[in-house]
N, C-alpha and C positions, 0 to 999 in steps of 0.2 A: 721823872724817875729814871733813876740810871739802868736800872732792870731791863728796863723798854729796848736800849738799846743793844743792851748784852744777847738779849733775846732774839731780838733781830736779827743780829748776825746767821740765827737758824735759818732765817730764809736766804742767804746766802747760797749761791751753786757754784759747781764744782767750775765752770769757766773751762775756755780753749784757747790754750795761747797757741794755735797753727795761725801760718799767712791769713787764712779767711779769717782769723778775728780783725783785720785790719790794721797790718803793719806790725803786729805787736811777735815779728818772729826773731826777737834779741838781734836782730841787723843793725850795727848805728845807724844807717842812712831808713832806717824806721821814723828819727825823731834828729829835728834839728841840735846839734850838739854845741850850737857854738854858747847857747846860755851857761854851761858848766865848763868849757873849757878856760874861761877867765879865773878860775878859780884856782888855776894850774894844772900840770901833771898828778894827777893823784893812782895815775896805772899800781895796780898791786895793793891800793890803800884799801882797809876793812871798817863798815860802817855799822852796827848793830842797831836794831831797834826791834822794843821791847812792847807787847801788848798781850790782851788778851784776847786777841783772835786769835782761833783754835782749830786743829784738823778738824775738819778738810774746807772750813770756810779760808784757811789760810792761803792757799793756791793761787787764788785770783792776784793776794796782794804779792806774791811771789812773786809771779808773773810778769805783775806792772812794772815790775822793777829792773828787768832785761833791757828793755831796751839805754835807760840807765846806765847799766852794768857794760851795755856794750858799745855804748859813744865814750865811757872815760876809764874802762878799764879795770874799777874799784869794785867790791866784794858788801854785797849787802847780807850782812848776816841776821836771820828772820825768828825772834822767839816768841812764840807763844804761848801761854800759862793763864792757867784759868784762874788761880788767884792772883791777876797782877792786881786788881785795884790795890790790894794788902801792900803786895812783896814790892812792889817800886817805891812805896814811900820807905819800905824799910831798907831798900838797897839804896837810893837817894840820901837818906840818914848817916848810914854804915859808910860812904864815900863810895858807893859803888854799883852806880848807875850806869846802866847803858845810853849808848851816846844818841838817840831819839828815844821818844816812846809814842806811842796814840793813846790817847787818856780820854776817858768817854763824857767825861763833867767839870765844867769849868770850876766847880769846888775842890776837886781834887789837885787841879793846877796850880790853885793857890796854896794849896798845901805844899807841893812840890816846890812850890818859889819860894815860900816862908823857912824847905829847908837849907837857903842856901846853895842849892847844887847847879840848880837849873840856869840857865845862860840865856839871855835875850835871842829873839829870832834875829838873823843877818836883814841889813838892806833890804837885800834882793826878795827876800821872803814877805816883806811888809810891804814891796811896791807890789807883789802878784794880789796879798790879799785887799789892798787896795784897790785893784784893777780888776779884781774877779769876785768880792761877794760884797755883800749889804753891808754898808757899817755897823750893823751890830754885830756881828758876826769876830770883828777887830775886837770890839768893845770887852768883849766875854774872855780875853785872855790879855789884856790892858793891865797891868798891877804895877800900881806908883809910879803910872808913866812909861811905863817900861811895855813892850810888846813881846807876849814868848811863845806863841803860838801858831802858826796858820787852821783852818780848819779843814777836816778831808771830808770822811763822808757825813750824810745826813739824814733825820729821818720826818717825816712829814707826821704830825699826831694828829690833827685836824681833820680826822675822816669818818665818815660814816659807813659803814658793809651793807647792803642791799644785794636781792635778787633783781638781777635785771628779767627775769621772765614773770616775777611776781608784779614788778611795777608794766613791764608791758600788757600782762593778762587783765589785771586790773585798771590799767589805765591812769597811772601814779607817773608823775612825772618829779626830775629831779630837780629838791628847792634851792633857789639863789639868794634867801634871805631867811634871818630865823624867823619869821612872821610866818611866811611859807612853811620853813619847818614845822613848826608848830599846825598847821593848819596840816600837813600830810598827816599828823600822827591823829589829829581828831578826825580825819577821813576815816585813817584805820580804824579806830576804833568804834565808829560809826558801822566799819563793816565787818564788825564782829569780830578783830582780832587787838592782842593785845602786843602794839605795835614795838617796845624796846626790849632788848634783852642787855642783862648787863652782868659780872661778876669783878668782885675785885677779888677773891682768896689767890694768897701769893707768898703762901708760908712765914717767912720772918718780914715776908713786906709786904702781908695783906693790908689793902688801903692803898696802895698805890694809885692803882686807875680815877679814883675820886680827885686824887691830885691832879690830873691830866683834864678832866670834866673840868674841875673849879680855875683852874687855870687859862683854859680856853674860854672859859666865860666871862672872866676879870677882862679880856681881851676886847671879846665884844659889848661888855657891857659898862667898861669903866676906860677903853682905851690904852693904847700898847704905851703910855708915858704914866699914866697911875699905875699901870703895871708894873715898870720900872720899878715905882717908887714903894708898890704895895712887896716886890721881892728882894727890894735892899731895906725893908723896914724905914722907908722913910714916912711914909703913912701907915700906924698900926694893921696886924693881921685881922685883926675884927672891925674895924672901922665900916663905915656903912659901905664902902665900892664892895668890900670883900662881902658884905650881908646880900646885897644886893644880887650878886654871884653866886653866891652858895645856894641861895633861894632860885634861883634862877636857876643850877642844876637838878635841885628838889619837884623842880615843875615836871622834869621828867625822871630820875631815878627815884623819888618816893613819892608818883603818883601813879596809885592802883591800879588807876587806866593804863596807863600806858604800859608797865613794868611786869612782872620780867617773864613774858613769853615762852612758856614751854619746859620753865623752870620753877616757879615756884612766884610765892608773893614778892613785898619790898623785902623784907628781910633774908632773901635765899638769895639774894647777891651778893652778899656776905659768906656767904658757904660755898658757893658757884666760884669755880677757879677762872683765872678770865682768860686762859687757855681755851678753856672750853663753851664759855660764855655766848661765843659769835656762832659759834657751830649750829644752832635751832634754824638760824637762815637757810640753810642748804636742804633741811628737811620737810620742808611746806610750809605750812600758813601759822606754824607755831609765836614766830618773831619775825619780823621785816627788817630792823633797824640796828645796827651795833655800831656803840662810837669805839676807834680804836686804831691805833697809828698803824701806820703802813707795814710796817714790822711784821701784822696780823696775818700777812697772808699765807706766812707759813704752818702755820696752826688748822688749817684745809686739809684733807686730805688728798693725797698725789693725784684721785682719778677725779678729783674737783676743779674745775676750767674757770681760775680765776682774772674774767676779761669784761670789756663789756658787755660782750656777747656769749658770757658763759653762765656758770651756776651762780658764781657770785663776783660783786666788786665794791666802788668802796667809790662815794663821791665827795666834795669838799666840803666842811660842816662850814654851814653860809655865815655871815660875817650879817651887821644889820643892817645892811644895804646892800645892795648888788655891786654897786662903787667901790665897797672897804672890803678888803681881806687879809684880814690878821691869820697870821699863819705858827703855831706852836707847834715846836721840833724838837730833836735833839742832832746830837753830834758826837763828832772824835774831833780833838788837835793833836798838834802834834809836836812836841815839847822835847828841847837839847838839853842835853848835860854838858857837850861839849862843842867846840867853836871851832875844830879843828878842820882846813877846808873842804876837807871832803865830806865834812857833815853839813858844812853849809851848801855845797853843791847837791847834797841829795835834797835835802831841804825845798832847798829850789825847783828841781824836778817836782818833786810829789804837790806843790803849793801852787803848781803851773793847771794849764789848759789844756795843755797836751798829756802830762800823767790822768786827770778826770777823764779827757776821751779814752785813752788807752783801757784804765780801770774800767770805766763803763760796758767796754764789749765784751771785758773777762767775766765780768760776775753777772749773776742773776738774782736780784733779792739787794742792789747797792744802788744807793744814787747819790750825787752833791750837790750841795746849794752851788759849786764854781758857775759864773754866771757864763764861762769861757766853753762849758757841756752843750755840746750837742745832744738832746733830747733822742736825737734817733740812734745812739749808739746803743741805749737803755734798751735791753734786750727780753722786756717781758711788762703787760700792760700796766701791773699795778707800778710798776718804776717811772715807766712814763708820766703815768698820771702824776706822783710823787713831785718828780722832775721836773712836771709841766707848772704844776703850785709853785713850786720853790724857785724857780727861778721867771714867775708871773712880775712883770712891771709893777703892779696892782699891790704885790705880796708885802706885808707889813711883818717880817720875824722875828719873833720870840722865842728863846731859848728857855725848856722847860724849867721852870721858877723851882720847884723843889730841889731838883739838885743844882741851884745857886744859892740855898738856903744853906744856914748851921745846920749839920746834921741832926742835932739836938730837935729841931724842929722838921725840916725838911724830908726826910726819914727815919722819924719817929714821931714825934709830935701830932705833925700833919697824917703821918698813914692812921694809926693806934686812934684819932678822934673822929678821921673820914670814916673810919667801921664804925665806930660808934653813931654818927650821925645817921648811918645808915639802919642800923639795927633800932632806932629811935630817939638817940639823941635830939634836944636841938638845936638849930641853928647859933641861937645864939651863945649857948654853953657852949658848943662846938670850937667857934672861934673862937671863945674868950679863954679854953686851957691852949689852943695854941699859942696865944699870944705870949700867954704865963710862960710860956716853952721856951723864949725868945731869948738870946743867951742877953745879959744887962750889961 
């Protein structure tokens, strides 16, 4: 759900680009120059790029961008607007696109290439993403052969929020397999509490999070290669892997026992904004358990010490062996309209190792799958932990299947029958009007 990461961006901080963030004080000799200098002279040349990062999350990416600015002399000019998803496809239409953008859903990218406007990524930009992330990560901006994207930041979905002084008091330890999982929650429940809390209300895209739940289960439970093929419709949306799955998030968001702590029965999940969903953890023995991307952590309040050793944190939702770690995210790319050098030169910076380090020490609430990130520049523990997943040897990733779906389905179909599943639906009507949903 592309929501997820629009959201995220709130846990974003304001960042410090003094010398103590490490080099990032717009010096060139901050950052080896000679990668952009083959690109030519470009002194005085103006580079735009367009997103929807917004004051005052925008600072950080400012920032990163000095040192840039001051090995070749060129002018990065920074907009951000809260409705780009909209206004890029319609400036991309109208001829009159900015010469990058950050695009938060590899469905929107293909939107952007089918208008025409957009321009393959240069060389240089397809050896970094070669050199620094997982091949799927190429794969998700791949269109007829063609490469248009690198990918910048990322978000870890795979988590679960936990009290770490509820699990020490009690003597709960964190599970390495869903079998484990499973057996923590019948512990809870054994000791008198009812261990998940969950909410999807989310105004025009209530249903979202059930997307996030079924998607991480297709993971574990049918494999990240049916997955592929269950979110390119090469094997229908209701087929038995996706039954299998859907049932397999039912085990715990519509069962009685376990659901929904502090809030109400199965069906107040549905009413429960998932804002506020994870928040019963922090107040006692209400709820133990919330699944919910990294993103989550800005949803705490300020005097809430989100660490391992604070009020709350957030561990990796186990894969079904200790061996496999399928890991569900999402992202930003980062998409040209234009080829002109000095867009391929910045291109190159921000797709690099060295932009990832730099970024990392400005923001607080940012991490990237670059495999080329140093973990210790992540400046606050839920990042690390994020940081530490996404770039695990182990880590098998997946980009959030709904927004690689037709919108028709993927943000509608799917949100509109997850509520319904939830309010009572079942399963298998469930699937079967998404399927109906599926454009022919």
């Amino acid at each position: 759900m592309s929501a997820g990461l629009i959201f995220g961006l709130a846990a974003c901080g304001g960042g410090d680009d003094s010398d103590s963030a490490g080099g990032t004080d717009a010096s060139a000799s901050a950052i080896d120059c000679a990668p952009y200098t083959k690109f030519g002279d470009i002194k005085g040349k103006t580079v735009t790029i367009y997103t929807g990062i917004v004051t005052p999350e925008d600072k950080p990416h400012i920032d990163s961008y000095k040192p840039f600015e001051a090995c070749t002399g060129a002018t990065i000019k920074y907009e951000g607007d809260k409705a780009f998803e909209t206004q890029i496809l319609v400036r991309a239409k109208a001829g009159n696109p900015p010469d990058l953008a950050i695009v938060p859903q590899p469905g929107l990218v293909k939107q952007l290439v089918a208008t025409g406007k957009a321009v393959p990524a240069p060389e240089e930009v397809s050896a970094n993403v070669d050199k620094f992330w997982d091949k799927a990560w190429k794969g998700y901006t791949t269109i007829d052969g063609k490469f248009y994207g690198a990918p910048l930041g990322a978000s870890v979905k795979s988590l679960v929020w936990y009290s770490p002084s509820e699990f020490k008091d009690a003597g709960y330890t964190v599970p390495t397999t869903l079998a484990e999982l499973q057996a923590l929650s019948d512990k809870m429940v054994a000791d008198g509490k009812k261990p998940w809390c969950a909410g999807i209300s989310s105004g025009d895209a209530t249903g979202w999070p059930v997307t996030d739940w079924m998607e991480d289960f297709m993971l574990r439970t049918a494999g990240p290669e049916k997955y592929d093929d269950w979110v390119s419709h090469k094997i229908p949306f209701n087929g038995p892997e996706a039954t299998t799955a859907l049932d397999a998030v039912g085990g715990y968001l519509k069962n009685d026992k376990y659901v929904n702590g502090g809030l109400g029965d199965v069906k107040s999940i549905a009413t429960t904004t998932f804002q506020d969903a994870g928040l019963p953890i922090v107040d006692g023995n209400t709820c133990s358990l919330h699944r919910q991307a990294s993103f989550y952590a800005a949803n705490f309040p300020k005097d809430v010490k989100v660490a391992e050793d604070g009020d709350v944190f957030a561990f990796y939702l186990p894969g079904p062996d200790a061996n496999t770690k399928p890991v569900l995210g999402a992202g930003e790319f980062v998409v040209a309209f234009n080829d002109r050098p000095e867009v391929k030169a910045f291109q190159t910076y921000i797709s690099s190792d060295v932009w990832a380090n730099t970024k990392a020490k400005l923001s607080s609430g940012w991490v990237t799958a670059n495999k080329g990130l140093d973990p210790n520049n992540l400046t606050n523990p839920i990042d690390k932990l994020a940081g530490t997943i996404l770039l695990d040897p182990k880590a098998t990733f997946r980009f959030d299947g709904s927004d690689q779906m037709p919108a028709a389905v993927g943000s509608d179909a799917f949100w509109k029958q997850a509520t319904s599943w939830i309010t009572g639906q079942d399963t298998k009507t469930t699937l079967d009007n998404i399927e109906k949903a599926w454009p022919k």
